[in-house]
matplotlib code that plots the C-alpha trace (Angstrom):
import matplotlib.pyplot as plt

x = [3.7, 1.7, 2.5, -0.1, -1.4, -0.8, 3.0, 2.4, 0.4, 2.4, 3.9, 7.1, 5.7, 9.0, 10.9, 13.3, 15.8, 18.8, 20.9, 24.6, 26.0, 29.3, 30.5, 32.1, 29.0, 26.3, 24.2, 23.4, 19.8, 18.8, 15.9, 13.8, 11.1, 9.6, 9.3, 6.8, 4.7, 7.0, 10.3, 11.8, 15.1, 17.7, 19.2, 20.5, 20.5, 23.2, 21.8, 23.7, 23.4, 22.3, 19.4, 17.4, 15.2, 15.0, 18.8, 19.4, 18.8, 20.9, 19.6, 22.6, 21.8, 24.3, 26.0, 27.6, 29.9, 30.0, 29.4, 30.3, 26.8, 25.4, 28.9, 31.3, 34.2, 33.4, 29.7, 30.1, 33.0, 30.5, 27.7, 29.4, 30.6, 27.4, 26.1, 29.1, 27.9, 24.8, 23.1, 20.6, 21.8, 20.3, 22.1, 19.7, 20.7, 20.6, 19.1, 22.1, 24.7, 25.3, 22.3, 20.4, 22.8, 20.8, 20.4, 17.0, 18.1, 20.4, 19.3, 18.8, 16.0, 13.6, 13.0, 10.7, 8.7, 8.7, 7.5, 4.7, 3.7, 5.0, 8.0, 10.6, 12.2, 10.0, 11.3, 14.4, 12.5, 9.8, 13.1, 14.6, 11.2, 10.6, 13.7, 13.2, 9.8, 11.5, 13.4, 11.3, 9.1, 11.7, 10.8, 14.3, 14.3, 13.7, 11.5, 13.4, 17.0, 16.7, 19.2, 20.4, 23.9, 25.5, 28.2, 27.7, 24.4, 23.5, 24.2, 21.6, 19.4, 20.3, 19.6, 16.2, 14.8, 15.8, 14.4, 10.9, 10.6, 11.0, 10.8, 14.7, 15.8, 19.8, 21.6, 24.9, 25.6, 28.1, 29.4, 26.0, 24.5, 24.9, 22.7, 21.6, 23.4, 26.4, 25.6, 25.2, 28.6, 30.4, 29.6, 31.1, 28.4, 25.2, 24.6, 21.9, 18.0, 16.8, 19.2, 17.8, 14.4, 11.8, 10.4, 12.9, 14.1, 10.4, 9.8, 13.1, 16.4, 19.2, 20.4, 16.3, 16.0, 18.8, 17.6, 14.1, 16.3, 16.2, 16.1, 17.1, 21.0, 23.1, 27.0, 28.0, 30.6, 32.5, 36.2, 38.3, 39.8, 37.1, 37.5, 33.9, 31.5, 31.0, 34.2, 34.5, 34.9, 32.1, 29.7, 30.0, 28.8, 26.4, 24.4, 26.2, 26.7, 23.5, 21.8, 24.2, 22.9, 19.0, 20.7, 22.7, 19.3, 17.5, 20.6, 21.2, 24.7, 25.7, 23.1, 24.6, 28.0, 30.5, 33.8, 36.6, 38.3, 41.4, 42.7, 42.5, 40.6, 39.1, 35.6, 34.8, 33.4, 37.2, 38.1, 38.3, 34.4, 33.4, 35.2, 33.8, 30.2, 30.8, 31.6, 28.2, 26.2, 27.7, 27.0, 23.5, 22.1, 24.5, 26.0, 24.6, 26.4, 30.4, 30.9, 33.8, 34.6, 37.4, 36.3, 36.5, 39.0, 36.9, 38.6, 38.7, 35.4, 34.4, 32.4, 32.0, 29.5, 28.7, 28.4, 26.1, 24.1, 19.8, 18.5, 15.6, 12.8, 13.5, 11.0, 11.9, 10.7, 13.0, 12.8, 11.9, 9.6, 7.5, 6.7, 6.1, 3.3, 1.9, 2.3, -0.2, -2.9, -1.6, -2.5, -5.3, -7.7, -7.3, -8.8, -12.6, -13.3, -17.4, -18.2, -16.1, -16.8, -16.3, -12.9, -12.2, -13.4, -10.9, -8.2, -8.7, -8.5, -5.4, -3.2, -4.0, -3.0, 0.0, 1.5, 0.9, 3.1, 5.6, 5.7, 5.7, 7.5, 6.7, 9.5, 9.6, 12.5, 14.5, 17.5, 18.7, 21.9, 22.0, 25.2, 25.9, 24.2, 26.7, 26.1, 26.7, 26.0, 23.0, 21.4, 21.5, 22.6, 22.1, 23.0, 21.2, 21.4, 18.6, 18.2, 15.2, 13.6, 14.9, 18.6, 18.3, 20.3, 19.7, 21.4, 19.4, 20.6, 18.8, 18.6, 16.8, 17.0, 15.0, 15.0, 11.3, 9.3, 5.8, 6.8, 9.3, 10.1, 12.3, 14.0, 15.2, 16.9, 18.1, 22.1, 21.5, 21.5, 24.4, 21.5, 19.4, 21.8, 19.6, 16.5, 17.4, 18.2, 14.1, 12.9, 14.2, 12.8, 11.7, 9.0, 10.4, 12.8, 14.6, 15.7, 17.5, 18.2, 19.7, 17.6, 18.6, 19.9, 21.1, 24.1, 25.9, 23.0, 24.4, 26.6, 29.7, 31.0, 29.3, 26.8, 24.1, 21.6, 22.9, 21.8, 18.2, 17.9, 19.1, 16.5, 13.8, 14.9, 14.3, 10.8, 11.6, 11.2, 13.7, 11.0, 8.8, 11.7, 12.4, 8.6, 8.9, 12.0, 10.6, 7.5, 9.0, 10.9, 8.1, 6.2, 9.7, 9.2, 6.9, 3.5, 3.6, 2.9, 5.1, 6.1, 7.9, 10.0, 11.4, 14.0, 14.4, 12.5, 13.3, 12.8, 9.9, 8.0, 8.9, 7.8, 4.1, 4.4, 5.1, 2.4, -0.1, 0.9, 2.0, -1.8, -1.0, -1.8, 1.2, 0.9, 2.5, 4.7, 6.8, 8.6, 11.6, 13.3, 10.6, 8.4, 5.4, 4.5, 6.6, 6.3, 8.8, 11.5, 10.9, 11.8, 15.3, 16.5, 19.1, 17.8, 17.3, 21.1, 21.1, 17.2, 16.5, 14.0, 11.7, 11.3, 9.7, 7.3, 4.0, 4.2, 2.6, 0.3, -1.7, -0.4, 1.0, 2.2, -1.4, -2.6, 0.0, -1.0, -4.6, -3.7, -2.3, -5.2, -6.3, -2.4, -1.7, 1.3, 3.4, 5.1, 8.2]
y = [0.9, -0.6, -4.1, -6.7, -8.8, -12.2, -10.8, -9.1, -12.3, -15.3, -18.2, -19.3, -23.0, -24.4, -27.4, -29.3, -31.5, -33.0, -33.2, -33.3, -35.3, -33.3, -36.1, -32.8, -32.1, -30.4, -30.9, -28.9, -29.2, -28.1, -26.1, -23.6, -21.2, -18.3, -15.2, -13.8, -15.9, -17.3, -16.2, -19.1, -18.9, -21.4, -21.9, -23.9, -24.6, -25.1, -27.6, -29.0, -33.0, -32.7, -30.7, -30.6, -28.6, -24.7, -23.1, -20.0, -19.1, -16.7, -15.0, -15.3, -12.3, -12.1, -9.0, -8.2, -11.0, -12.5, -15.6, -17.7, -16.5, -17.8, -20.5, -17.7, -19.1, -16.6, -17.2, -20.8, -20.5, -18.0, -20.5, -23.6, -21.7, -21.5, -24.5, -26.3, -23.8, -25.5, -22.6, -23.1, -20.7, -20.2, -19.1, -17.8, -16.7, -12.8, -11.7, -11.4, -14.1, -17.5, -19.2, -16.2, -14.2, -13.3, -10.0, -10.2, -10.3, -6.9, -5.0, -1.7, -3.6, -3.0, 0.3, -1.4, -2.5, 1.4, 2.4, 0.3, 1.9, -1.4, -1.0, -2.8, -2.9, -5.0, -7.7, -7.7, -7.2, -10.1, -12.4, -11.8, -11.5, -15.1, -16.3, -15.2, -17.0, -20.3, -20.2, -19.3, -22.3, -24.5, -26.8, -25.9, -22.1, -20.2, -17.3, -15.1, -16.0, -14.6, -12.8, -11.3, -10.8, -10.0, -7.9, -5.0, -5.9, -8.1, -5.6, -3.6, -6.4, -6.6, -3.2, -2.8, -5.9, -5.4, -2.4, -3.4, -6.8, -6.9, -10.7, -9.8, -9.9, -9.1, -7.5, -7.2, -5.7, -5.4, -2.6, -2.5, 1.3, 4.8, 7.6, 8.8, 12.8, 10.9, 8.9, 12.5, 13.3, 10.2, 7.8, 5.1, 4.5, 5.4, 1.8, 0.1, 1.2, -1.1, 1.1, 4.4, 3.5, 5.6, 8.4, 6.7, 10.3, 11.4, 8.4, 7.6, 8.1, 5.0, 6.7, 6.4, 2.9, 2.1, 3.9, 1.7, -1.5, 0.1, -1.5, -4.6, -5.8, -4.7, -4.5, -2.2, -2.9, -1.6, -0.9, 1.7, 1.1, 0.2, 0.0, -0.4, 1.9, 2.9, 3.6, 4.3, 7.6, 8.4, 5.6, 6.0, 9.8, 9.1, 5.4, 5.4, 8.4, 10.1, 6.6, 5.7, 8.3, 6.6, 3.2, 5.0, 6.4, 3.4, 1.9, -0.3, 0.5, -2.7, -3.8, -1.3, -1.4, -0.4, -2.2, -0.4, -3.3, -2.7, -6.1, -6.3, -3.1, -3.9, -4.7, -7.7, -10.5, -12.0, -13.4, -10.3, -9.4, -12.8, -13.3, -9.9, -10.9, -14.9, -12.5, -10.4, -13.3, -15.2, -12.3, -12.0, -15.5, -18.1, -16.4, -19.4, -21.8, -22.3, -20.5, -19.4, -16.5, -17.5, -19.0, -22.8, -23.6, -25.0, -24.0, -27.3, -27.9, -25.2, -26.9, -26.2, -23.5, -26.9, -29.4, -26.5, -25.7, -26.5, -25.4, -23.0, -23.4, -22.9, -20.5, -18.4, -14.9, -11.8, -8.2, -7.3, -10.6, -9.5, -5.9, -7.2, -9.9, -6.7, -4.4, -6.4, -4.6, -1.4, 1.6, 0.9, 2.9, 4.6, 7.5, 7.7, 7.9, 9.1, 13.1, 15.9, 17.3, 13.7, 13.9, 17.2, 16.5, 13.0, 15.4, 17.8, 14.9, 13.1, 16.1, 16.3, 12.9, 13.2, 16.4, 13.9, 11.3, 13.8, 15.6, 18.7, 21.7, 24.9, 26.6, 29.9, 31.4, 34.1, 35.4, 34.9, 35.5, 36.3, 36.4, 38.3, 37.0, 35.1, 35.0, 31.5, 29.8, 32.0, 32.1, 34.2, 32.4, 32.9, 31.8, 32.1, 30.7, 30.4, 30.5, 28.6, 28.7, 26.2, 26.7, 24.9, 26.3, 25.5, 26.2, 27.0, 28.1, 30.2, 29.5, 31.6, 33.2, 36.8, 39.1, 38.6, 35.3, 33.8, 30.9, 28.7, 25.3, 24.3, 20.6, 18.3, 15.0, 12.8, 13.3, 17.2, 20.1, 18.2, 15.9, 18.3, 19.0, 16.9, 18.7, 22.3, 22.5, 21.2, 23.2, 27.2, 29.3, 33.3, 32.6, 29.9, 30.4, 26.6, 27.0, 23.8, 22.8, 20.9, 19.8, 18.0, 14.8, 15.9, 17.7, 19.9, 19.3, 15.7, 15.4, 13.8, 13.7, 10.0, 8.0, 9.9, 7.2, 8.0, 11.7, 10.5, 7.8, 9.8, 12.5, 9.5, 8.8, 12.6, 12.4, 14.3, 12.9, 13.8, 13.1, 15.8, 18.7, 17.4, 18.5, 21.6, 23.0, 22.8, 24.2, 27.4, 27.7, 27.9, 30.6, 32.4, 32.8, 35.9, 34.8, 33.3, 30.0, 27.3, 23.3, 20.9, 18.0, 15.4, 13.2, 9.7, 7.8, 9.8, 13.2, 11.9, 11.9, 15.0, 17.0, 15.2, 16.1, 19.6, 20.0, 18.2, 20.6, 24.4, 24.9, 26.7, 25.9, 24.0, 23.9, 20.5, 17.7, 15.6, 12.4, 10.4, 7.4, 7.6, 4.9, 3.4, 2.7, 2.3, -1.3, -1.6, -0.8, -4.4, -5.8, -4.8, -4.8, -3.1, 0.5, 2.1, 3.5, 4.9, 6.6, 6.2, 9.6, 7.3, 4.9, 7.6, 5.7, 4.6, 6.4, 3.4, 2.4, 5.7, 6.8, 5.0, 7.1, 6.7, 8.5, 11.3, 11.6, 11.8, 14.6, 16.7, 16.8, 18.7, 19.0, 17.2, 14.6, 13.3, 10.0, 9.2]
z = [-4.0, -6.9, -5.7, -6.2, -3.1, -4.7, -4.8, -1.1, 0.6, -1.0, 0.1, -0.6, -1.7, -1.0, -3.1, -1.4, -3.2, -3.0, 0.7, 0.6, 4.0, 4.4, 7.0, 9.2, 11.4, 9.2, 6.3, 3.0, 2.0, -1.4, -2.1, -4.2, -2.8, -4.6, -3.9, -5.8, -8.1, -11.6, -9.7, -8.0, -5.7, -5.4, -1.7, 0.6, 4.3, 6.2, 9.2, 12.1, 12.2, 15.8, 16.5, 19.3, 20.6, 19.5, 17.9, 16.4, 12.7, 10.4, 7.3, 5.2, 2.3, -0.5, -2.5, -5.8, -6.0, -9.7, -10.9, -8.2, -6.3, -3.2, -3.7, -2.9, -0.7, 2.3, 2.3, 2.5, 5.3, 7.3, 6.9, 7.6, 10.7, 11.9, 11.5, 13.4, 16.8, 16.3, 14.3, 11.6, 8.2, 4.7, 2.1, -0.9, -3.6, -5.1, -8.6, -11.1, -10.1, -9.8, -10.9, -11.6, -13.9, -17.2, -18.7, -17.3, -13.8, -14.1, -11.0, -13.2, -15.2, -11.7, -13.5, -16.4, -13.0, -12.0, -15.4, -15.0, -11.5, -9.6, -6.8, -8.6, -5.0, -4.1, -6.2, -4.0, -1.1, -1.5, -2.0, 0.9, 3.1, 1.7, 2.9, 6.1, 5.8, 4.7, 8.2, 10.3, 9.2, 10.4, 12.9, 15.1, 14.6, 17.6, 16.2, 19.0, 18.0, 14.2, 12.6, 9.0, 7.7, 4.1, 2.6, 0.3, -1.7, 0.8, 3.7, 2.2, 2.4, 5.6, 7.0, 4.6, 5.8, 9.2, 9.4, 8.0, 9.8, 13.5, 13.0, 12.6, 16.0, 15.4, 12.4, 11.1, 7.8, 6.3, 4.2, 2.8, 3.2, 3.7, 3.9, 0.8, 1.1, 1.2, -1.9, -4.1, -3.5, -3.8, -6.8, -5.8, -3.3, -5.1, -6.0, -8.1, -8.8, -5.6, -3.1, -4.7, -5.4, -6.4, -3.1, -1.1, 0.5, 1.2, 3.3, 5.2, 4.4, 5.8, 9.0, 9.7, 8.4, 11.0, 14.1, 12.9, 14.4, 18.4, 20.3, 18.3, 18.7, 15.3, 14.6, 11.8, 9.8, 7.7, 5.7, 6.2, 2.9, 0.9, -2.5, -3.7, -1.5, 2.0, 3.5, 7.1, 7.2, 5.9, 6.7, 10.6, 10.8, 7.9, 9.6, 12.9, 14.9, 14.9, 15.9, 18.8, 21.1, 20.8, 21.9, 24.9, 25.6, 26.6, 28.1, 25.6, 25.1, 23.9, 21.4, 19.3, 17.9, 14.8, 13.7, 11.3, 9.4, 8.5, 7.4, 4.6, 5.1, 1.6, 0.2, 2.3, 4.7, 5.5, 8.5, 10.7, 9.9, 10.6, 13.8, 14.5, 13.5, 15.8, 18.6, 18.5, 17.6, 20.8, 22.8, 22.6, 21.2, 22.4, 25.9, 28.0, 26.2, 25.6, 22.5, 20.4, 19.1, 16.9, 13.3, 13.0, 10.3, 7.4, 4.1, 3.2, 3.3, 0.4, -2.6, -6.0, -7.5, -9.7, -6.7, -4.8, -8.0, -7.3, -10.7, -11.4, -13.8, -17.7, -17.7, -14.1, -13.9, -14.1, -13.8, -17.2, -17.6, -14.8, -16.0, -19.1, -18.2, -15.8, -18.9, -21.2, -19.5, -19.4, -19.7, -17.2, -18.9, -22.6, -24.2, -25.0, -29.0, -28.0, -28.5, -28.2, -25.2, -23.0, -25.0, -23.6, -20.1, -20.7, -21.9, -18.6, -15.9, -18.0, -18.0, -14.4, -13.6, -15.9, -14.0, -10.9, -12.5, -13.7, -10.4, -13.0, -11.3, -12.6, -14.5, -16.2, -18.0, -15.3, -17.7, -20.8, -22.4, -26.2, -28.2, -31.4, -34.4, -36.6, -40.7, -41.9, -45.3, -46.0, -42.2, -39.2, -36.5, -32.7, -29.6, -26.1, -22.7, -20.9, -17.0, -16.0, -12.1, -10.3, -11.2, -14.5, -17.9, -21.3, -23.9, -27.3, -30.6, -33.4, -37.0, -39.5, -43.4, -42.0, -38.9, -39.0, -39.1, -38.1, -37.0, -34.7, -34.6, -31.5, -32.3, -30.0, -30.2, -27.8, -29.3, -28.2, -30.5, -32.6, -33.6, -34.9, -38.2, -40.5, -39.8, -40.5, -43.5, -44.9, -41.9, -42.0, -44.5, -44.9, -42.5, -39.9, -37.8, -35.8, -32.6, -31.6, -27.1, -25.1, -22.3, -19.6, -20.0, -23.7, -25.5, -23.0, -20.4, -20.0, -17.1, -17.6, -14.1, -13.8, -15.6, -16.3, -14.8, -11.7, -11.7, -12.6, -10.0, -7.0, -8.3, -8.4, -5.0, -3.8, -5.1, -8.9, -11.8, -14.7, -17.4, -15.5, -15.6, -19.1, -20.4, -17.9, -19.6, -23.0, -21.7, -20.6, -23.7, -25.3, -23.4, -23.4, -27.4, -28.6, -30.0, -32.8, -34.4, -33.1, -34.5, -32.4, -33.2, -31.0, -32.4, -30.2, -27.9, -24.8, -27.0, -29.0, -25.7, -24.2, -27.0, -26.7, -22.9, -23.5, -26.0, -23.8, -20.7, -21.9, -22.4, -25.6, -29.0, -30.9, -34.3, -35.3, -34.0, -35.7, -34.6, -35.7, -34.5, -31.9, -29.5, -31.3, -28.0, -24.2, -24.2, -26.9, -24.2, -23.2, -26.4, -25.3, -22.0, -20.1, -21.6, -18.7, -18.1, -21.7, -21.1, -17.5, -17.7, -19.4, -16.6, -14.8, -12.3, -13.4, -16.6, -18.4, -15.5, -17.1, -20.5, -23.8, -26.5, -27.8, -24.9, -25.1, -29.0, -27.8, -24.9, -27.8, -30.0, -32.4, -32.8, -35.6, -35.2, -38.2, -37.4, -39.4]

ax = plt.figure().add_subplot(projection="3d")
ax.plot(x, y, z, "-o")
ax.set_aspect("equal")
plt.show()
């Protein structure tokens, strides 16, 4: 979605460099190929001394595995394997270790792609599709003897690609996936951005993505321990079980199968996986030949992450790098400054395509709940809950000198109602009354049961948008309140822009906003990365493909809109 065809159609314009002659049967070529244009990846290829003819080729996709990178003992062990059957195997290496490591390169920081209204899956995607490229362009590879294998990060890879690209003609990830229910109520498998990405759920879900590989050979496996993600007992009824019956279906019994480590039983590609993944690969690409199952002892021929190092441009591309080149000439088109009524017609088609963005639900306040009013210091104070449609509750509090007023103000800061102390005090009077919320994402409305991120990814992934029920909720807090004349403030980036969106959308007059501490405009979020865990509503897809806060301003006029 959103993805350019110079990213789409590229080539990977390969760079080969130096060759290490191990002396044990194989060679390690050095190269570089990029995968988009500006984002080069360092690899290497793993290629038997002896080739003739057509061989096999293996896709060898890493994970989360630190600093070592694509040097990682049990990647090189696996790879080395495979070149000594005669096999050919690349070994890339994966945004955010080894030579890519980088603040830039934190898998999180696809989201500033998202905001722009750019996949920032595809990143990982175009990598790995590049790779694939790389091999198959081989001279030896025989383009029907082509498979993909990885653990955790890279057994995502495996089953995306896989999936997608029937070029892949055998699979075996490795506790990589699992459907995406599963995920909601077990965070230690929801992942990173590219596993959840944005509509994911509305297209196809994993257990889909995996039944997508029929009638393709795969071996699922997995740890019955795990102590990352994806344990056993809950991957093989999630990816595995409803698939198997499909493969029985066509007779294809054997193309299809799962294996339960249990030693170490752990987060990993030890020896038991590998043997297990030798065994597969025999079965189906090497059966006419005198294979062997068992791994070929090859500890000692495990280099260095310095020895295997290729070396990427000083000036490589990342995550937040690419947005911001691609947000330069955002938003595509801006507000016109001619006569009133093509500003109004403007105004009517923006706040159109901004509910589109948002995927604005409609929300409406069901119950409330209204405490006692409290005397404190001089005001009247009052406490509410408010049920919303939709199952949502806010919590809102009341502040005011007078039974009676003419107008509201309703504050709200990114900290939650405990960040709206400083503003009362120069805001209540005889004819105002402040009414302070927590919406979601803030104050009380923050859940604490994991990282908050998390929540608004997995809702991205579902085809919601947190920023969306953020506006909505304020909207029908305002509605809820009897006419009168009504202010807004939003303190923070993430609240500065909710109050605009509320204003633009509740189709009622507001009189005033004011913002603190708030976004001159959405491409400052580059200036700093990593800030989509601590404000990941804002990264609500293609936000900035259409609207900068000087389009939001513009949506709210004749409201005026104090900046401090």
């Amino acid at each position: 979605n959103g993805v350019p065809d110079d990213w789409r159609n590229g080539d990977p314009k390969v760079e080969w460099t130096e060759v290490i002659e191990t002396g044990h049967g194989y060679r390690i070529r050095k190269l570089r190929y990029e995968a988009l244009p500006g984002l080069c990846i360092p690899a290497l290829l793993y290629e038997p001394e002896m080739l003739d003819g057509k061989v096999p080729a293996v896709l060898n996709v890493n994970g989360h595995v630190g600093p070592p990178g694509k040097a990682i003992d049990y990647k090189q062990i696996r790879c080395i394997n495979l070149a000594k059957r005669g096999v050919l195997a690349l070994n890339p290496e994966w945004m955010k270790f080894g030579e890519l490591q980088g603040t830039g390169y934190n898998h999180n920081n696809a989201g500033y792609l998202d905001l722009c209204g750019m996949a920032g899956v595809s990143v990982f995607y175009l990598a790995m599709l590049r790779g694939l490229d790389v091999l198959l362009a081989h001279q030896h590879t025989d383009e029907e003897r082509v498979a993909v294998t990885g653990l955790s990060g890279g057994g995502w890879q495996t089953i995306l690609l896989s999936a997608l690209d029937t070029r892949v003609r055998l699979a075996v990830p490795t506790a990589g996936y699992i459907g995406l229910d599963y995920r909601v109520r077990n965070r230690g498998d929801i992942g990173d951005i590219e596993q959840n990405p944005a509509d994911l759920a509305t297209i196809a879900d994993y257990p889909m993505l995996t039944a997508m590989l029929v009638p393709r050979p795969a071996l699922l496996l997995y740890n019955q321990d795990d102590d990352c993600c994806f344990q056993t007992h809950r991957a093989k009824p999630s990816v595995y079980d409803p698939v198997r019956p499909l493969y029985e279906a066509l007779g294809l019994d054997i193309a299809f199968q799962f294996h339960n480590n249990v030693d170490p039983g752990t987060h990993n590609y030890d020896l038991d996986n590998r043997q297990q993944f030798y065994r597969f690969f025999n079965q189906h690409f090497l059966a006419d030949t005198d294979f062997q199952d068992d791994e070929i002892p090859s500890d000692n021929e495990v280099l260095s992450e310095e020895t295997l190092t290729v070396g990427i441009p000083d000036d490589n591309a990342d995550f937040v790098s690419l947005a911001a080149a691609q947000a330069k000439n955002l938003p595509e088109t801006s507000f016109p400054t001619g006569a009133p009524d093509e500003i109004a017609q403007w105004q009517t088609e923006a706040k159109d395509r901004l509910r589109a963005v948002l995927r604005y639900p409609s929300m409406s306040v069901s119950k409330h709940h209204t405490s006692s009013i409290e005397a404190q210091d001089g005001y009247r104070i009052q406490r509410n809950q408010l049920q919303m449609t939709g199952g949502w509750h806010i919590p809102i509090v009341a502040v005011s000198m007078e039974d009676d007023h003419e107008e509201t103000h309703i504050i709200i800061t990114d900290e939650g109602r405990a960040g709206a102390a400083p503003y009362i005090p120069s805001t209540v009077d005889g004819n105002t009354c402040v009414l302070t919320a927590d919406l979601l994402l803030q104050g009380e409305c923050r859940p604490d049961v994991f990282p908050a991120h998390q929540w608004a990814m997995m809702a991205s992934a579902a085809g919601e948008r947190f920023l969306g029920i953020q506006a909505a909720q304020l909207v029908a807090l305002i509605h809820w309140l009897p006419e009168q004349r009504v202010t807004l403030t939003g303190a923070g980036p993430v609240s500065g822009v909710v109050a605009l969106l509320a204003a633009a959308l509740a189709e009622i007059p507001i009189e005033r906003i004011y913002l603190y501490d708030s976004l001159v405009s959405l491409t400052q979020l580059f200036e700093q990365p990593d800030q989509y865990d601590q404000m990941p509503s804002l990264f609500c897809f293609g936000l900035l493909k259409y609207f900068d806060i000087k389009e939001l301003i513009a949506l709210v006029a004749p409201t005026s809109v104090i900046v401090d």
